[in-house]
C-alpha positions in Angstrom: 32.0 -5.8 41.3 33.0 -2.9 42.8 32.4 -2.2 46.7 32.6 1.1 48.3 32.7 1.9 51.6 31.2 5.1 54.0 29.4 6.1 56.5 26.7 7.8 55.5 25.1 7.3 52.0 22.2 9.6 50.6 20.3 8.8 48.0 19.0 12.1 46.3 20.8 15.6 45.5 17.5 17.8 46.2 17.1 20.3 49.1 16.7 17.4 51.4 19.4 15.6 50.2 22.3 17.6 49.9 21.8 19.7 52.8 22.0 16.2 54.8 25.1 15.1 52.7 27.0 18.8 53.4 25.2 18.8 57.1 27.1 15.2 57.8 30.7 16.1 55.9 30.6 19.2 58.2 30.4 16.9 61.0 33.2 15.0 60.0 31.6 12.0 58.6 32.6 10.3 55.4 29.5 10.7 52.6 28.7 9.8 49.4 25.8 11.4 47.8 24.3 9.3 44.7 22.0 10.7 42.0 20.4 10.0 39.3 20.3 12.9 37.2 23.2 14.9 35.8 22.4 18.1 37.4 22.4 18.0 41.4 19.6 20.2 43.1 16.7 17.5 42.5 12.9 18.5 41.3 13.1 21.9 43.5 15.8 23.4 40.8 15.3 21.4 38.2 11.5 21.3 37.6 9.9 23.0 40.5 10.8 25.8 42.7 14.0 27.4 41.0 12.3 27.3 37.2 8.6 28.6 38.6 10.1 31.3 40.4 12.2 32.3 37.9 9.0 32.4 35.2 6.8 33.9 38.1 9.2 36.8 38.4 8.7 38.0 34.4 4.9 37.1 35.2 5.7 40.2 37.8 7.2 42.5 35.7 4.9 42.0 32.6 2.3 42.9 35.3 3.5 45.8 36.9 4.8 47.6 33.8 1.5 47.4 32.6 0.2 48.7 35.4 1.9 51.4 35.4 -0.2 53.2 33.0 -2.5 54.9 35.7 1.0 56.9 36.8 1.3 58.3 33.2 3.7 55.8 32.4 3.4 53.8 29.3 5.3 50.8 27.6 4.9 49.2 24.6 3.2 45.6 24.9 6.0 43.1 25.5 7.0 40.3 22.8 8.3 37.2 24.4 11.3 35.6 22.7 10.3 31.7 23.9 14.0 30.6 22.8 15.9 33.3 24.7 13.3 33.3 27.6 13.8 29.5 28.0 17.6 30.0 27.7 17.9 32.5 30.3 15.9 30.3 32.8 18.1 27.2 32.0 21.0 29.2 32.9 19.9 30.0 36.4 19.6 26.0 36.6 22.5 25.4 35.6 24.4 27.9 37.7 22.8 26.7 41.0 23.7 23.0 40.5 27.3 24.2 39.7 27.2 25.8 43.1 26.1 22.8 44.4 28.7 20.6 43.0 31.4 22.6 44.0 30.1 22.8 47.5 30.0 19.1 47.4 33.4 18.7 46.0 34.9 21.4 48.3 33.6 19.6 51.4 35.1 16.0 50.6 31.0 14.6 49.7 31.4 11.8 46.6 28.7 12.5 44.1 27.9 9.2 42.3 25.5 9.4 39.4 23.4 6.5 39.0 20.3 5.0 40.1 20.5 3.2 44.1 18.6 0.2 44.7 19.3 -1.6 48.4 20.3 -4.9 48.2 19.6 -5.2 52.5 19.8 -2.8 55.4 24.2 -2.3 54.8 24.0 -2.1 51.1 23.2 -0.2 48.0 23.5 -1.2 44.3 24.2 1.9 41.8 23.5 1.7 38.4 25.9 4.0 36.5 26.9 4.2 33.4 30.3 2.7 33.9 28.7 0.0 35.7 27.1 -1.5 38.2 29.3 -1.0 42.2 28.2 -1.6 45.4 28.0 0.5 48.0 28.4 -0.9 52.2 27.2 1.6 54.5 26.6 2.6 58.6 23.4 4.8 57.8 21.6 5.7 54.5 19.1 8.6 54.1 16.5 8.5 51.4 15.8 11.6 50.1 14.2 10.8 46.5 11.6 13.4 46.6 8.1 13.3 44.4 7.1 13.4 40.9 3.8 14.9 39.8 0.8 12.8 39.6 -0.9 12.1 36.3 -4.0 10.3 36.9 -5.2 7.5 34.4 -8.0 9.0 33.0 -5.8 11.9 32.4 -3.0 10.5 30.5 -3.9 10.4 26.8 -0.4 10.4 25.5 -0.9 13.4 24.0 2.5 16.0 25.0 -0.3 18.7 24.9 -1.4 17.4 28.0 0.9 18.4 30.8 2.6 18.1 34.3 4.2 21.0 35.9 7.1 19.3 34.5 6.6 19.6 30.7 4.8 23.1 31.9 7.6 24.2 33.2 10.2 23.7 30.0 8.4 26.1 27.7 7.4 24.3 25.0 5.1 27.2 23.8 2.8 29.6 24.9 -0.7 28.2 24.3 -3.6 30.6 23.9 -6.3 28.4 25.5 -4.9 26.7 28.6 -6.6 24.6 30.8 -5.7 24.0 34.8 -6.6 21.1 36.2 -6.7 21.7 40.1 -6.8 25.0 42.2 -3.4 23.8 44.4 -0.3 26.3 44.5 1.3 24.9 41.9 -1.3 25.0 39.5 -2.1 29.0 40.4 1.4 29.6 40.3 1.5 28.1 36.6 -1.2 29.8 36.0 -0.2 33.0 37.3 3.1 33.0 35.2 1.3 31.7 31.8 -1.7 34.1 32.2 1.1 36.8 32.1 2.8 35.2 29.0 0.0 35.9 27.3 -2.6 32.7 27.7 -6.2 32.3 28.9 -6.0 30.6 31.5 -9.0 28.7 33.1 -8.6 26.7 36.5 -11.2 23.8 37.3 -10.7 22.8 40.9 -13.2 19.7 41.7 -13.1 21.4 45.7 -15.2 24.4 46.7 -12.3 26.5 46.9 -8.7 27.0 45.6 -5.9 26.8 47.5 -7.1 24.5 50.2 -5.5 24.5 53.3 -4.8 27.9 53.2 -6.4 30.6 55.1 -10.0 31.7 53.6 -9.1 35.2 54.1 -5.7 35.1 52.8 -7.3 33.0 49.2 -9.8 35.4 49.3 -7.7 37.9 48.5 -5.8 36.0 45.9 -9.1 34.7 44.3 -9.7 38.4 43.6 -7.1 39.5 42.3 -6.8 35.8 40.1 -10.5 36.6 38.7 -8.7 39.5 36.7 -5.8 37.6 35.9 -7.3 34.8 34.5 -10.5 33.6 32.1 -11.9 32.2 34.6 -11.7 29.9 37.8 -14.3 27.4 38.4 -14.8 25.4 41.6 -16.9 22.4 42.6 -15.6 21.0 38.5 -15.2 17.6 37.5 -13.0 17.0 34.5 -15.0 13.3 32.9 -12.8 12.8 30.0 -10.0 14.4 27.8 -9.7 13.9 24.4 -6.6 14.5 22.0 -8.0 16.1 18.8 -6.0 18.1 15.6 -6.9 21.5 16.4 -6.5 20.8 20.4 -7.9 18.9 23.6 -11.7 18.2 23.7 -12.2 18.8 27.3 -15.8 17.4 28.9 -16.6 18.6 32.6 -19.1 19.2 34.8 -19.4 22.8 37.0 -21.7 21.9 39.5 -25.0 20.9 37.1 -23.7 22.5 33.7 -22.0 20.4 31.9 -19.3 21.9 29.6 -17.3 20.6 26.1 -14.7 23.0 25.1 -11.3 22.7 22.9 -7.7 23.6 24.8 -4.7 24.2 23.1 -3.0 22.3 25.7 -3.9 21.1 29.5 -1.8 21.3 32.8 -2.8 18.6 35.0 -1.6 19.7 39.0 -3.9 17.2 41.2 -0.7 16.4 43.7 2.2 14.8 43.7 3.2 10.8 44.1 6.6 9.9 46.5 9.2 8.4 44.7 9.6 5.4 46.9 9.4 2.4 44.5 12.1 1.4 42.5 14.2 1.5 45.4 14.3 -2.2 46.4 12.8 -1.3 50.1 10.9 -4.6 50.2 14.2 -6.0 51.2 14.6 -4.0 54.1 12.2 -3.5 57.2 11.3 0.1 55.7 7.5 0.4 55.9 5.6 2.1 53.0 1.8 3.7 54.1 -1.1 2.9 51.8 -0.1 6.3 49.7 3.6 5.3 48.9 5.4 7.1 51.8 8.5 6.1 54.0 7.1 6.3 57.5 9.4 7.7 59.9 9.5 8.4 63.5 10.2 12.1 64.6 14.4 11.6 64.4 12.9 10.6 60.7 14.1 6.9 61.1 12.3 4.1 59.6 11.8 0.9 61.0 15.4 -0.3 59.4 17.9 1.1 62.0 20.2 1.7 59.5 18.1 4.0 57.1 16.4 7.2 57.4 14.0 8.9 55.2 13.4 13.1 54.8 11.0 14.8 52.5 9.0 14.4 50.2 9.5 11.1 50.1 8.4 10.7 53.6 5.4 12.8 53.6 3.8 15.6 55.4 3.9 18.7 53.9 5.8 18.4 50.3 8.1 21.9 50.9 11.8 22.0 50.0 12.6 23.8 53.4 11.1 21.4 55.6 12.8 18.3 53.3 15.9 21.2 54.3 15.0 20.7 58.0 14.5 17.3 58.1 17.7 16.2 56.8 19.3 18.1 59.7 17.8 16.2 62.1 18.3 12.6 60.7 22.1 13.6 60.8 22.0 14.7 64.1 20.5 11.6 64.9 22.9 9.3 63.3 25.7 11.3 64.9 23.7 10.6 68.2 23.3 14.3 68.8 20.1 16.4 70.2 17.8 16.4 67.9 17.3 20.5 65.9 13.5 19.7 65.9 11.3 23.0 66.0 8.6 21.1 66.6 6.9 21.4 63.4 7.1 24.7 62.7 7.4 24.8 59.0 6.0 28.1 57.5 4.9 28.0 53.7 4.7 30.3 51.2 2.2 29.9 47.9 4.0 32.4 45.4 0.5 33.8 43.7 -0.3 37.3 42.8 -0.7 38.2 45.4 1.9 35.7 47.4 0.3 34.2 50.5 2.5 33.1 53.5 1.6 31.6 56.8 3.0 29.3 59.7 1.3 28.2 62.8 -2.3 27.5 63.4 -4.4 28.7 60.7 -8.2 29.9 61.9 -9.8 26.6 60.3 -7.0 24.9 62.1 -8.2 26.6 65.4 -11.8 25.5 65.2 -11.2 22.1 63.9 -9.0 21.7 67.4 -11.0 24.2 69.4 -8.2 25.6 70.3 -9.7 29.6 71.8 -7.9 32.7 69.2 -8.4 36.1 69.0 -8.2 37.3 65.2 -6.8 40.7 64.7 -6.3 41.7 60.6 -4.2 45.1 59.5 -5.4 45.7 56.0 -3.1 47.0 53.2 -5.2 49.5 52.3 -3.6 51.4 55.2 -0.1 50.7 54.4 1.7 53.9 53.2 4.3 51.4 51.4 1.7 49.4 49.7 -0.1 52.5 48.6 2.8 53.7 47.3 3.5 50.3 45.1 -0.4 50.0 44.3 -0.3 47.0 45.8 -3.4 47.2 48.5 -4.6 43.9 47.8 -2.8 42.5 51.1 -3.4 42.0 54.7 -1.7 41.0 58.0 -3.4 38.4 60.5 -2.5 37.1 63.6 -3.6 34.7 66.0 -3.4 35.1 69.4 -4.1 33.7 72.4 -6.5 35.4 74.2 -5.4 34.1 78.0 -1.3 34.2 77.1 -1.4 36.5 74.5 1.0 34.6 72.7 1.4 34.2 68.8 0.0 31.2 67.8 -0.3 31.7 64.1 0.4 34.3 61.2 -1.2 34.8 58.0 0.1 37.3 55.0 -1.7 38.1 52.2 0.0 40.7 49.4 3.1 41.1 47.9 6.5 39.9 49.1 4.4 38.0 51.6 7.3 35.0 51.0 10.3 37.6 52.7 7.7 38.6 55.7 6.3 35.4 56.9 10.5 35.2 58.1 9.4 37.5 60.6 6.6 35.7 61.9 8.7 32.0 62.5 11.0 34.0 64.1 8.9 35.7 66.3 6.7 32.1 66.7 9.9 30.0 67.5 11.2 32.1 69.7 7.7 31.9 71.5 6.8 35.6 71.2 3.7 37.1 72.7 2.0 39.4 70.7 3.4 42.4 73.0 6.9 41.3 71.6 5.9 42.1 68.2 4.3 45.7 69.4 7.5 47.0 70.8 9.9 46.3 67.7 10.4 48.9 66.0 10.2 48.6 62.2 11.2 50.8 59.7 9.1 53.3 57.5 7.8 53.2 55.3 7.7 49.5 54.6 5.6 46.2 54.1 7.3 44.4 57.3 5.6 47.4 59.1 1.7 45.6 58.8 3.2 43.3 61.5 3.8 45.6 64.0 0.5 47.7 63.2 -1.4 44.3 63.2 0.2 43.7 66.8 -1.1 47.1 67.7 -4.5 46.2 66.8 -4.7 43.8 69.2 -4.2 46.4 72.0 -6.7 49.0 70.2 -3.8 51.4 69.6 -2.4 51.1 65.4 -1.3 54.4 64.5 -3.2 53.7 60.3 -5.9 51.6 61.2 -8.8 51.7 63.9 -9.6 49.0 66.0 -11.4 48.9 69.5 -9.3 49.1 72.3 -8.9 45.0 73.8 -10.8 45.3 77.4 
C-alpha cells in the first residue's frame, strides 16, 4: 500500500478547510488536502451558501421589478425557465471550485479525492478510486463540516420531502410548499421559493422565527415575510407526514387547532448534524460531546496532540466565516505561532427579505448576563437612501455601554444589511466607542449612513431623526 508523507493533512475542501490548507502552504508547510467529493468548496458552495445566495438574488429581482409598479413602471410577470435557471446556478458552482483548485494547485497543496478514515493519531487511510494509500502525518485538521438533519419521523422516503439539499437543486417549483422550522435557512428557502412562484407556509414548533436573533431586527423581517409568504405559524408541531399520489398529507398542531392539509412537497430545516462519524476517531484520543461534535480547546486542538478540529464539525456557531477563522488559528498553532483569535467575534448575517446582520451582544444576550446597555435604534424610515430604494422596512441598533460608552453590540435590519454589519466588526474589534462611530464621516446619500446617525442618537444630536439629548 501506498504511504505518503506531509506535514499537515486536512481533511475537507470547505471554507474551513481550504483556507487552513492555503493558510499552512503560505507558511511554508508541506499539505495535502483530501476530499471526498469532486468539486472542492464543501456544503457552503456546493449545497449551501453559494447556491442559496445565488437563488436568493432572482428571489430579489422578481421582487423589486414588481415593485416597481407604484413608480409607473411595469413588467410583464416573469416565466421561469427551471432548466436554464438551474444551469446558470450550477455554473457559478462550478467556476468557484475551479478557482479553488487552481489556487490549490498554484500554491503546491495535494488535493486527494477520497474518503479519510484515521488509522491512529500519525495516520490516515483514503479511500480513492485508484485505491486504498496511506497517509503519515505531523498534524491533521478536521474540517468535515455538517449535513442537514432529517429527523426519523420525518423521513418517509418520499424525494417530495426535502433537505435544503434536494431544495436547493431545483427539482421543481411546487405550488404548496411546506417549511418545516423558522431557522435562516428555512426563511431563506422560503424567501427565494415564495418568489419562484410557491405558497409557502413555515411551521416553527418555537414562539418565534429566527431564534437567536434580535426581536427587533425579526420583527421586522416577520413583517415583511407575512406578505411574502401564505402564512407563518409559530408554537406548531408537525405529528406525522404522510406520502400520498396527489402530495404529502401533513397533520400538525398550531397551538390547540389541529390541522391536516396536502403539500406538493415539504422542506424539512430543523438544524444541522456534524459530520464526525465515519472518521475512525474512536482510535484516537479525539473526544466527541453527546451531540456529535469534536471538542476543541481555544487553539481548536483536540485532546489528540496531533489533530485539530475547525467548524462545523467542531461546533459553535455553524457559519462558513468563522469555520474561515478558525482554521487560521489551528495553523498558527501548529506552526507554534500567536494565536489570530478575535475573541469570538463572529458577526452573522441571515440573508432574508429583509437581510438581518448582527455581532456582539444582542439585547436578550445583555439581560440574560445582566450585563447594563443603552439601546439607541435609527429607523429607515428616515433614511434618504432607503426612501429612495423603497426599502424603509430597516433599522440600525446599537448597544452601548452606558459607563464607557463603548460598542458592545450591533444589530441591522433592511437591505444589504450583510455588506454593513462589516462596518460594525470593524468598529467592535478595534474596540470603538460609540463617539468613534459619530465622527466618521459617511457618504450621502447612503445605507452605511444609519450607522453614523444611529451613533448620533446616542448623543441626542441625528441630523433625520429625533431623539433626546443623553444627560
Amino acid at each position: 500500500m501506498e504511504i505518503q508523507k506531509t506535514e499537515i493533512l486536512v481533511i475537507g475542501a470547505g471554507p474551513g478547510g481550504y483556507t487552513a490548507a492555503f493558510c499552512a502552504a503560505s507558511k511554508g508547510k508541506k499539505v495535502i488536502l483530501v476530499e471526498q467529493e469532486n468539486r472542492l468548496g464543501g456544503v457552503c458552495l456546493n449545497r449551501g451558501c453559494i447556491p442559496s445566495k445565488a437563488l436568493l438574488h432572482i428571489a430579489k429581482v422578481i421582487r423589486e421589478s414588481a415593485e416597481l409598479g407604484k413608480c409607473g413602471i411595469e413588467f410583464s410577470k416573469p416565466k421561469i425557465q427551471l432548466t436554464q435557471l438551474r444551469d446558470w446556478k450550477e455554473s457559478i458552482l462550478e467556476k468557484l471550485g475551479q478557482g479553488i483548485a487552481s489556487l490549490a494547485m498554484r500554491r503546491n497543496v495535494e488535493v486527494i479525492q477520497g474518503v479519510a478514515e484515521f488509522e491512529d493519531e500519525e495516520t490516515v487511510r483514503v479511500k480513492t478510486a485508484a485505491g486504498t494509500k496511506k497517509i503519515r502525518f505531523a498534524n491533521a485538521i478536521i474540517a468535515t463540516g455538517s449535513r442537514a438533519a432529517l429527523p426519523q419521523m420525518f423521513d418517509a422516503k418520499d424525494q417530495r420531502i426535502m433537505t435544503s439539499t434536494e431544495a436547493l437543486e431545483l427539482e421543481e417549483i411546487p405550488k404548496r410548499l411546506l417549511i418545516i422550522g423558522g431557522g435562516y435557512i428555512g426563511m431563506e428557502l422560503g424567501t427565494a421559493y415564495a418568489a419562484l412562484g410557491s405558497e409557502v407556509v413555515v411551521a416553527e414548533a418555537l414562539d418565534s422565527i429566527l431564534t437567536g436573533a434580535d426581536a427587533d431586527l425579526v420583527r421586522l423581517v416577520r413583517e415583511n415575510a407575512g406578505k411574502l409568504f401564505k402564512e407563518i405559524r409559530v408554537q406548531a408541531k408537525i405529528h406525522a407526514l404522510k406520502p400520498q399520489s396527489k402530495g404529502i398529507e401533513v397533520k400538525m398542531a398550531v397551538g390547540s387547532e389541529e390541522k391536516q392539509e396536502l403539500y406538493d412537497r415539504v422542506l424539512v430545516s430543523v438544524g444541522r448534524i456534524p459530520n464526525a462519524q465515519g472518521l475512525g476517531l474512536d482510535r484516537t484520543k479525539v473526544r466527541v460531546n453527546e451531540k456529535g461534535f469534536v471538542e476543541v480547546d481555544f487553539q481548536q486542538k483536540t485532546a489528540a496532540p496531533t489533530i485539530y478540529a475547525i467548524g462545523d464539525v467542531a461546533g459553535g456557531v455553524l457559519l462558513a466565516h468563522k469555520a474561515s477563522q478558525e482554521a487560521k488559528v489551528a495553523v498558527d498553532a501548529v506552526c507554534g505561532e500567536t494565536s489570530s483569535q478575535n475573541g469570538g467575534l463572529i458577526p452573522a448575517v441571515v440573508f432574508t427579505d429583509p437581510e438581518i446582520a448582527w455581532c456582539g451582544l444582542t439585547e436578550a444576550e445583555s439581560k440574560t448576563k445582566n450585563v447594563p446597555v443603552q439601546i439607541v435604534k435609527f429607523p429607515w424610515s428616515a433614511s434618504g437612501r432607503a426612501i429612495t430604494m423603497g426599502r424603509t422596512d430597516g433599522m440600525t441598533k446599537l448597544l452601548i455601554d452606558p459607563a464607557t460608552e463603548k460598542i458592545l453590540g450591533i444589530g441591522i435590519c433592511g437591505m444589504g444589511a450583510g455588506e454593513l454589519i462589516g462596518e460594525g466588526a470593524l468598529a467592535m474589534a478595534l474596540g470603538a466607542k460609540v463617539r468613534d462611530l459619530e465622527k466618521v464621516v459617511h457618504p450621502h446619500p447612503t445605507l452605511s449612513e444609519t450607522l453614523m446617525e444611529c451613533a448620533e442618537m446616542f448623543y441626542g444630536h441625528a441630523t433625520h431623526a429625533f431623539s433626546r439629548k443623553r444627560i
